[in-house]
N, C-alpha and C positions, 0 to 999 in steps of 0.2 A: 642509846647515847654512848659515846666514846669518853674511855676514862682513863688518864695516863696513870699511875705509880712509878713514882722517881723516890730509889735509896740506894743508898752503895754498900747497907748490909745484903745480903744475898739473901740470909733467911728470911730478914722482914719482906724483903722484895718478894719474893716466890709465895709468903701467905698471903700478902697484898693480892699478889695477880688471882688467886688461888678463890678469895671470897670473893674477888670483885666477878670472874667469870661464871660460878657459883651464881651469883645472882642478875647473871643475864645480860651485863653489861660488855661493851666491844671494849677489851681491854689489852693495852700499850703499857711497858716497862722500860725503863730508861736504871742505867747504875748509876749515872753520878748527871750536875744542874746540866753541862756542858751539851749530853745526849739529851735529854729533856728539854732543854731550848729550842735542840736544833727540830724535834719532833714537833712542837708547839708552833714553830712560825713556818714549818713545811704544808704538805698539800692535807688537805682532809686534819685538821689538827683534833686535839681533842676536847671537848668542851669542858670537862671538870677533868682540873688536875690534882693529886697527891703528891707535896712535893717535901723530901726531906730536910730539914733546914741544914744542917749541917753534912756537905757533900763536895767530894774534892773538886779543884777546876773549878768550879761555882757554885756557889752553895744557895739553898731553894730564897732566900733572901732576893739575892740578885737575880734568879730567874722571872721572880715575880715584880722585878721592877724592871728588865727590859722590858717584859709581856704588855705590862700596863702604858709603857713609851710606846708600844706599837700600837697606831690605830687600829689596824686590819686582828689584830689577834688580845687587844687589851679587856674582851667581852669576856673570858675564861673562868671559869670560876675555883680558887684557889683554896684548897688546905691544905695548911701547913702541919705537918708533921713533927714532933719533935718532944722533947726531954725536960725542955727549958719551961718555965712556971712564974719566973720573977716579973713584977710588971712592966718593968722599962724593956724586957723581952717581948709582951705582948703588945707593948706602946709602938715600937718598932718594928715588928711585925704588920699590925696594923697599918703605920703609915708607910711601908711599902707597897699594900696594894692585897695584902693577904686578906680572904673573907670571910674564914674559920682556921679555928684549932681540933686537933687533938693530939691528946698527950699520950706517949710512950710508955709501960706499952700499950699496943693498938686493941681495942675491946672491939671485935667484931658488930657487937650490936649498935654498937655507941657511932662505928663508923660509916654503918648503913645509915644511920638513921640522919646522919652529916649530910652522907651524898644523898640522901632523898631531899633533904633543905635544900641542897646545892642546882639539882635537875628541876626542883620545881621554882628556882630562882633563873634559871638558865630558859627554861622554858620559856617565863614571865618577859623575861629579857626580849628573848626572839621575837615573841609575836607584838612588843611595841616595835621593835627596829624592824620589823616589817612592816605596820601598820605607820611608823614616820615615813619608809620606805614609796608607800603607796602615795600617803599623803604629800609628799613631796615631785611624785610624780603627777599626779593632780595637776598639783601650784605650776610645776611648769606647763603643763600642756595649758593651762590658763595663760598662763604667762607669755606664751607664747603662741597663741592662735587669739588672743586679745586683739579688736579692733581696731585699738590705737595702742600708739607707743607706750613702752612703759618703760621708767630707769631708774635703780636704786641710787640712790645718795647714803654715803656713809664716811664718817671723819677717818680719814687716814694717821693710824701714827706717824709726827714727822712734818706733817703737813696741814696749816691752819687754815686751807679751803675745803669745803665739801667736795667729796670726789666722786668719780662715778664707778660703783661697784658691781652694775649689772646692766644689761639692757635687754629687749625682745629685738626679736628678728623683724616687726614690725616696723621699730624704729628706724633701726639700719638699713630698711628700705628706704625710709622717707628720707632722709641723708645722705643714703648714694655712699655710706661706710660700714665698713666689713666690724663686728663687734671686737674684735681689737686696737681696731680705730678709737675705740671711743671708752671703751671700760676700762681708769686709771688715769683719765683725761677731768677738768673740772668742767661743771658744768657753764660755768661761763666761756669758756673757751668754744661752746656750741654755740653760743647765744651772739648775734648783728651786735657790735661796741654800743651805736643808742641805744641799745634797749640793756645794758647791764643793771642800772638802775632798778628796773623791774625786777629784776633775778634776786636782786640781793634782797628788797623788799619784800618778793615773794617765798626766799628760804628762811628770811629772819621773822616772819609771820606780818610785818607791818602794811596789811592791805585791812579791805573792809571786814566786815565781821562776815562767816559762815566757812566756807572752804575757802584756801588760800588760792590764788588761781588770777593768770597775767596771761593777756594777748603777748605775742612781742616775736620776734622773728630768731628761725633756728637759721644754721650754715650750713648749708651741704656739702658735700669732699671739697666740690670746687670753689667755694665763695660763694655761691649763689644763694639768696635768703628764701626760704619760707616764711609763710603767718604761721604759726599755731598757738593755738590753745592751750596753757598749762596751768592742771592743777596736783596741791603740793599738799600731801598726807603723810603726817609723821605715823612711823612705825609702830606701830603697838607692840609691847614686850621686849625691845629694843634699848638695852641702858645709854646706847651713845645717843643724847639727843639732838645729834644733827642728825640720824638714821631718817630716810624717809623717804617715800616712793611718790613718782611724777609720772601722772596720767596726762600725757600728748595726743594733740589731735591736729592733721591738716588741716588750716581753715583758709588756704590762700585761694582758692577759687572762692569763696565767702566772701574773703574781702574782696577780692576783684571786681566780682558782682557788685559787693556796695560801694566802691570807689566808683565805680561808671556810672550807675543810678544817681550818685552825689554829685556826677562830672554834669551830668545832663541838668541837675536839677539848678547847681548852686555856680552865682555869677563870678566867685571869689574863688583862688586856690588859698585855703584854710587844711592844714595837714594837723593832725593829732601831734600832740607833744614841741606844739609850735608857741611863741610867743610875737604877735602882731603888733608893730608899731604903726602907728595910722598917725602925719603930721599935717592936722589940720586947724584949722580956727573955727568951726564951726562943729556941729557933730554927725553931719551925713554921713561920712564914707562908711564913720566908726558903725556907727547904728543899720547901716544897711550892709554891712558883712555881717551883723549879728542876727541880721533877720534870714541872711542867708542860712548861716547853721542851725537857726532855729527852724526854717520851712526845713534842715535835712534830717532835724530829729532831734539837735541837741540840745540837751537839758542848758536854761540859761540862767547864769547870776551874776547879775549886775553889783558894781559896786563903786557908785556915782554922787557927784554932789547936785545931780538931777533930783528934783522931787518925783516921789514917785508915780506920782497921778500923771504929771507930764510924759517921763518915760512912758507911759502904757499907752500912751496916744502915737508916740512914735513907734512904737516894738509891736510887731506882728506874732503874740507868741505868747503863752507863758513863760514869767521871769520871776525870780527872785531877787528882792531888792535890800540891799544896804546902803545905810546912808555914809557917807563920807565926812568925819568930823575933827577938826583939829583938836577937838578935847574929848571927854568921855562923858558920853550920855547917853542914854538908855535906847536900845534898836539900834546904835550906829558902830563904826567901826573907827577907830586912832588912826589918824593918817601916815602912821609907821607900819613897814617892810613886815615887822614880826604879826601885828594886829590883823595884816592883808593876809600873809602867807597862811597862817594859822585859820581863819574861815576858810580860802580857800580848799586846805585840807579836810575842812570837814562837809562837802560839799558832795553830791555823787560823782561818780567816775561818769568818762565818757560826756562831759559837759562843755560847754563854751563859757565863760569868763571873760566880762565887760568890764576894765577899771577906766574910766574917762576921765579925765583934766589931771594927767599924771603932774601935768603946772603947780596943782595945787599941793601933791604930795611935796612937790618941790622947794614951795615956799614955807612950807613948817619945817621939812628935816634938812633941805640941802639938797645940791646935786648927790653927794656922796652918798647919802640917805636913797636918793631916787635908784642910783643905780647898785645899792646894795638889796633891791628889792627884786632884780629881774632875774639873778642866778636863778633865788629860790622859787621866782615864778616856774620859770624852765625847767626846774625839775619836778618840781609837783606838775606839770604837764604834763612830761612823761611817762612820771607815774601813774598818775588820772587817765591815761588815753585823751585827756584834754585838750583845749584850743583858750588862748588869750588873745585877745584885739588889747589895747590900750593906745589911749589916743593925745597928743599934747600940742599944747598952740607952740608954732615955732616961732614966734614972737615973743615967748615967756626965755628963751634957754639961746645963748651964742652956736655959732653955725661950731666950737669945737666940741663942744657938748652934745651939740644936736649931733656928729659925728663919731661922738662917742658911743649915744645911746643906742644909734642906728646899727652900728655891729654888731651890739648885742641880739639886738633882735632883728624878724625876720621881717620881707616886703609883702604886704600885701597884693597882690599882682591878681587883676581880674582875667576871669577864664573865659569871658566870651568877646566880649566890644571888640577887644585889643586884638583878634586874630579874623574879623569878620570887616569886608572890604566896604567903601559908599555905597558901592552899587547892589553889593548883597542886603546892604542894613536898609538899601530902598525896597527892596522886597519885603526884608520881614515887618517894617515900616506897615507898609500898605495890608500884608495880612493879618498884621494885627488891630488894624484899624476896621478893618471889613468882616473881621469876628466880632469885635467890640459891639459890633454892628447890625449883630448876628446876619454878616451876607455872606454867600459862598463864595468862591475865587475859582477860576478857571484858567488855564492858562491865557485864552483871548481877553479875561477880562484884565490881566497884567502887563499883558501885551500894551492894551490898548491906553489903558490909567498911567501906565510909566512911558506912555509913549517910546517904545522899543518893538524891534522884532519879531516875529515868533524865534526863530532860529535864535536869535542872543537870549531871547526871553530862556528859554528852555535850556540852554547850556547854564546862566547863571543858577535856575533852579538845581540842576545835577549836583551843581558845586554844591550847596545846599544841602541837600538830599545826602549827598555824600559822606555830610559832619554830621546828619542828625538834626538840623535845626526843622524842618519842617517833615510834610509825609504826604503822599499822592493816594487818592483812592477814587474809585470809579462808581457813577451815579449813571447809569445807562451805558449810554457810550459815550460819555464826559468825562474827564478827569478832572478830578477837583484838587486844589491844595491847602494845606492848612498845618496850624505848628502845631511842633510838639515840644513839649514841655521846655525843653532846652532852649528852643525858638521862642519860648513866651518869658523865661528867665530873662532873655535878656533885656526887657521893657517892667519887669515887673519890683 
């Protein structure tokens, strides 16, 4: 072990060096702090120093408070040398950084027996700052050969947004940005504008109970959105409590996947994070978009002045019902904005939400009341990954009202009738009928039932064929036709 002696007595210097090589150690002499420093933060330094406190040019005081400012050389381990005894001398020794005494003059034995505390506190030293050393190379090779994205979150002095203080090379793949793109950037600045609601939800903890964790779409260099997956783990051991790391995952083929199985399935364009105005006088439209999202999966609750025995003869599906009540009674819900919002929050993610005769909400609170109810719908849908239909006789409310409400919310717009021609819908017509039927279809038997063609017959099929509504397959050497699923959507 290397052991400096710094004095600018001569004699003490020369006994210093004298026992220190004596007993085996690589031993470096310096006269006064000025050489001692400059040997201390040079190449190969030395791990315990003796430094005299009193030394012209700089005296061992100050040597041992640059040392300690130095990251790369503040590990050292220091005694202080010296005459001095009183304790505001030791108080201030101490807090510049010094990690023993002794006192003038130097007692051979007493000074071994220092630097042996010293070597085996230096030693102790090393083998943690190696073993952090390891440990940290670990974390990253984790960190960075991880699956998915991962990014630290950490409060910036200066700055009251969570910021981004780290990222994997995984990420900056899925992003199409170099990691100085993005480390000192917030995270919302990564995040589609709809979907910020989500982020904040999801850094402020206010999602469901377990891991905190939001579908919702990132931005790549160029604009372009991805889906993914994030979830949000505060840091352990970490005092800044906004500290906390975010496991990403690509899920935009995932959803692609289920956007097309839901295109095929469902007769309505119904998008998560939507609110659906339905103006009708009766309740079909309403109840048969809700049967729609129910055949694609999602969880339903109603929240109707329908009884509910009724409802369950209309609804194709499990639902969950609330009654609709202009006063407070037990199982029902207040026909106020806060009474509605507030269930709907506590309700699963990922669901569809039926309120009908919004007329009615109408007539206890007001317009003002009605339409101070649809912000907060809107946004507990996006936060839910949700869907709302709500439905209102436009005979209850004036065409500026009815104008009013309609901006708010979005159009219900069916995804098959409206793009499928007479003469196609006489097709799927007749094979739906001749399933019903259980009979098979051939092309000659469409031919000859629709009184057409072969040749038109068999081009309007293509078209068909084309979009998915039906499918051909072969019984010998017959071709048969018959729907599929998307084809039976639209009758069902």
């Amino acid at each position: 072990m290397k052991v400096l002696a710094a004095d600018d007595d001569p004699l003490t210097l020369r006994l210093l060096g004298s026992h220190l090589k004596r007993w085996g150690y690589d031993t470096v002499t310096a006269k006064d702090g000025l050489e001692a420093l400059s040997i201390a933060i040079g190449e190969d330094p030395p791990e315990i120093m003796l430094l005299d406190w009193e030394m012209p040019g700089m005296d061992g005081i100050e040597v041992c408070e640059r040392l300690r400012a130095d990251p790369d050389r503040r590990h050292a381990y220091i005694i202080m040398i010296t005459s001095r005894s009183k304790k505001d001398d030791m108080i201030k020794g101490f807090s510049s950084g010094v990690d023993d005494y002794i006192k003038k003059p130097v007692d051979a034995q007493e000074l071994r027996a220092r630097i042996n505390v010293g070597e085996r506190i230096v030693g102790l030293e090393s083998e943690l700052r190696k073993k952090a050393s390891d440990a940290d190379l670990k974390f990253r090779s984790l960190f960075e050969n991880s699956p998915e994205g991962i990014l630290h979150l950490e409060e910036v002095p200066g700055r009251i947004d969570n910021t981004i203080t780290d990222v994997n090379s995984v990420l900056c793949s899925m992003l199409d940005r170099d990691r100085e793109g993005i480390v000192g950037s917030r995270l919302e600045d990564l995040i589609h504008p709809n979907d910020h609601l989500k982020v904040r939800a999801l850094l402020e903890g206010d999602v469901q109970e377990g891991v905190p964790s939001a579908e919702l779409r990132l931005l790549k260099s160029g604009g372009d959105p991805i889906w993914a997956a994030i979830q949000s783990h505060p840091l352990s051991g970490i005092e800044s409590e906004t500290a906390r790391v975010c496991l990403i995952r690509d899920i935009t083929s995932i959803k692609k996947e289920q956007g097309d199985i839901l295109k095929k399935l469902m007769k309505y364009r119904l998008d998560e994070g939507n609110v659906y105005l339905v103006l009708e006088r009766t309740q079909e439209t309403g109840r048969d978009a809700l049967n729609d999202a129910l055949k694609a999966g999602y969880a339903a609750t109603l929240i109707s002045r329908t009884p509910e025995k009724d409802l369950r003869k209309a609804i194709k599906g499990d639902i969950k019902h609330f009654w609709m009540a202009q006063t407070q009674i037990e199982g029902s819900i207040r026909a106020d904005p806060e009474a509605i919002i507030d269930t709907v929050k506590r309700q699963p993610n990922h669901g569809v939400f039926h309120i009908d005769r919004l007329d009615f909400i109408q007539s206890a609170i007001g317009f003002k009341g009605l339409m101070a109810l649809i912000s907060p719908l809107k946004e507990a849908m996006v936060l839910k990954d949700s869907i709302a239909i709500v439905t209102l006789d436009p005979d209850t409310i004036d065409a500026r009202e009815c104008a009013l409400l309609s901006k708010e919310c979005s159009v219900l717009e069916p995804l098959v009738r409206a793009r499928i021609d007479e003469e196609l819908m006489d097709i799927l017509k007749l094979l739906y009928e001749r399933e019903r039927r259980y009979l098979e279809t051939s092309l000659s038997n469409m031919a000859e039932d629709l009184k057409i063609s072969r040749p038109t017959a068999r081009k309007r099929i293509s078209r068909l064929l084309a979009f998915d509504y039906i499918v051909e397959r072969w019984k010998g050497r017959e071709r048969l036709l018959g729907l599929t699923d998307r084809g039976r959507a639209v009758f069902i």
